[in-house]
C-alpha positions in Angstrom: 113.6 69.8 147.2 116.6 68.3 149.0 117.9 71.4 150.6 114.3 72.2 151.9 114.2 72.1 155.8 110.2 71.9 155.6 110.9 68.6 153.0 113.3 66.8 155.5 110.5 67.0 158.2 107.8 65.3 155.8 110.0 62.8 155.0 111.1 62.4 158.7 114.6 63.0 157.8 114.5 65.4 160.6 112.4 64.8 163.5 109.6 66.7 164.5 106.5 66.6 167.5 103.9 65.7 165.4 99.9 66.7 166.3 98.5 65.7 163.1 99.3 63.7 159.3 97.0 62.5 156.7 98.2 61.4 153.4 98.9 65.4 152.1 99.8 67.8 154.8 101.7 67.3 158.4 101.2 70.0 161.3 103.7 70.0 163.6 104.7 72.0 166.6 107.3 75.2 166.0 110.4 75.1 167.3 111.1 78.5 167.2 107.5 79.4 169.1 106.8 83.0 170.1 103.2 81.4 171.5 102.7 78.5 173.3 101.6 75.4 170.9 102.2 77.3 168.3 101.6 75.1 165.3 102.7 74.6 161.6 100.5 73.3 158.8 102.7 72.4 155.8 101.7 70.2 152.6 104.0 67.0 152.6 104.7 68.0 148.6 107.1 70.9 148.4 104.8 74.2 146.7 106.7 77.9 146.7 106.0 79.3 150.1 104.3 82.5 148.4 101.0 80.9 148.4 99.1 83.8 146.2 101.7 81.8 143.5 99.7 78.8 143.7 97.1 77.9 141.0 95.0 75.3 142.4 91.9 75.7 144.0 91.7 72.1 145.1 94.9 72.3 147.2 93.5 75.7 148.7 90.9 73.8 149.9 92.5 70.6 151.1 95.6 72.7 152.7 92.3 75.3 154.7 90.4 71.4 155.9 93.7 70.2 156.9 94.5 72.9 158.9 90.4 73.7 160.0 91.5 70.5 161.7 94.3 71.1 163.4 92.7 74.4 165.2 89.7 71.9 166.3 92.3 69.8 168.1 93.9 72.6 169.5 91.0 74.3 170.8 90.2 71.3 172.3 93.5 70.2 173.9 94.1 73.8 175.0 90.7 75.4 175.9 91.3 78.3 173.6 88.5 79.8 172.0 90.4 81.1 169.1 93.7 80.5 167.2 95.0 82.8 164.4 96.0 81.9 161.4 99.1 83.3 159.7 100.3 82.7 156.0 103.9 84.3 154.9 106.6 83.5 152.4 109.3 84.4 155.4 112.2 82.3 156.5 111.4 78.6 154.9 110.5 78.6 151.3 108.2 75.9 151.3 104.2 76.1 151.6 103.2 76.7 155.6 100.3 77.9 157.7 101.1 79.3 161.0 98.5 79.1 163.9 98.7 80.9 166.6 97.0 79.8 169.9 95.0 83.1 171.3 95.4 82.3 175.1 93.0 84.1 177.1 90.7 85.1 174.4 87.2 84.7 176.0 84.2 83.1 174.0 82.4 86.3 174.6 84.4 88.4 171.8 85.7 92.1 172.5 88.1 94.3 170.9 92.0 94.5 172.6 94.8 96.9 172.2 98.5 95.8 172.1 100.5 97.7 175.1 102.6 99.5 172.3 101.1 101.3 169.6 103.4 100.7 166.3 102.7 101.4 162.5 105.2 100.0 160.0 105.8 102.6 157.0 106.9 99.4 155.4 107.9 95.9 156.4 109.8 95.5 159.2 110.5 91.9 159.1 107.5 90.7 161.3 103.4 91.1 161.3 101.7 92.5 163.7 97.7 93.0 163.7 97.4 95.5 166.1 95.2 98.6 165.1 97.0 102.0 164.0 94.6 105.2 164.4 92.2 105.1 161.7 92.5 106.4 158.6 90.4 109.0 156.4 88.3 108.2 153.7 89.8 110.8 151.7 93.2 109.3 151.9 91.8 105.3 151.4 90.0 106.5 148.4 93.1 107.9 146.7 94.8 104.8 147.2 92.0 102.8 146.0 91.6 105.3 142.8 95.9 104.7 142.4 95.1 101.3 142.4 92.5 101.0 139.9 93.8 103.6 137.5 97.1 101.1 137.1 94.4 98.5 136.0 95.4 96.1 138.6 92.2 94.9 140.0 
């Protein structure tokens, strides 16, 4: 796509701070970080960015090695334990995995609470993973009963 930001960096149009390239994808550090490191995975072909529209299991595959990867090298260079992945259709539409460096996150794995409690009624424009209150069974199960009466599963 020649409007494609994501396309001009594969190409080197645009220059980037590259970590990693193989013959598919490029990962690359973010520009717009809100983590230190934070890292992009992108294929170097241009694919839809809503990757649940994709239908081919081999580039699933390929794109999850590629960046498998890329977290190695930055658990390594960093001395994180773990990085999180993140996959949206947001801001640039062109295929892209989002890692996020989890500084501070000990090997010995225990459960952490943002300092502000917030539940989106809908999207507000940005992911979080913090943990709301939980919810009923009752409630879940009507959901899941909506959900299955539409036939959509």
């Amino acid at each position: 796509m020649s409007d494609c930001i994501f396309c001009k960096i594969t190409t080197w149009e645009i220059p980037s701070i590259k970590l990693r390239e193989d013959d598919n994808f490029l990962a690359i550090l973010d520009v717009f970080p809100n983590t230190k490191w934070m890292t992009l995975v992108m294929p170097k072909n241009h694919y839809d960015s809503d990757l649940f529209e994709i239908d081919d299991q081999e580039f699933y595959t390929k794109y999850l090695l590629a960046s498998k990867k890329v977290v190695e090298i930055l658990k390594k260079w960093l001395w994180v334990n773990r990085v999180a992945m993140v996959m949206e259709w947001m801001w640039v539409d062109h295929a892209h995995i989002k890692l996020y460096p989890l500084h501070w996150v000990w090997p010995e794995w225990e459960a952490h609470r943002a300092k502000q409690e917030i539940y989106f009624d809908q999207y507000e424009w940005y992911v979080s993973t913090q943990l709301w209150p939980k919810a009923s069974p009752e409630d879940l199960q009507k959901i899941a009963d909506e959900i299955k009466s539409k036939n959509w599963l």
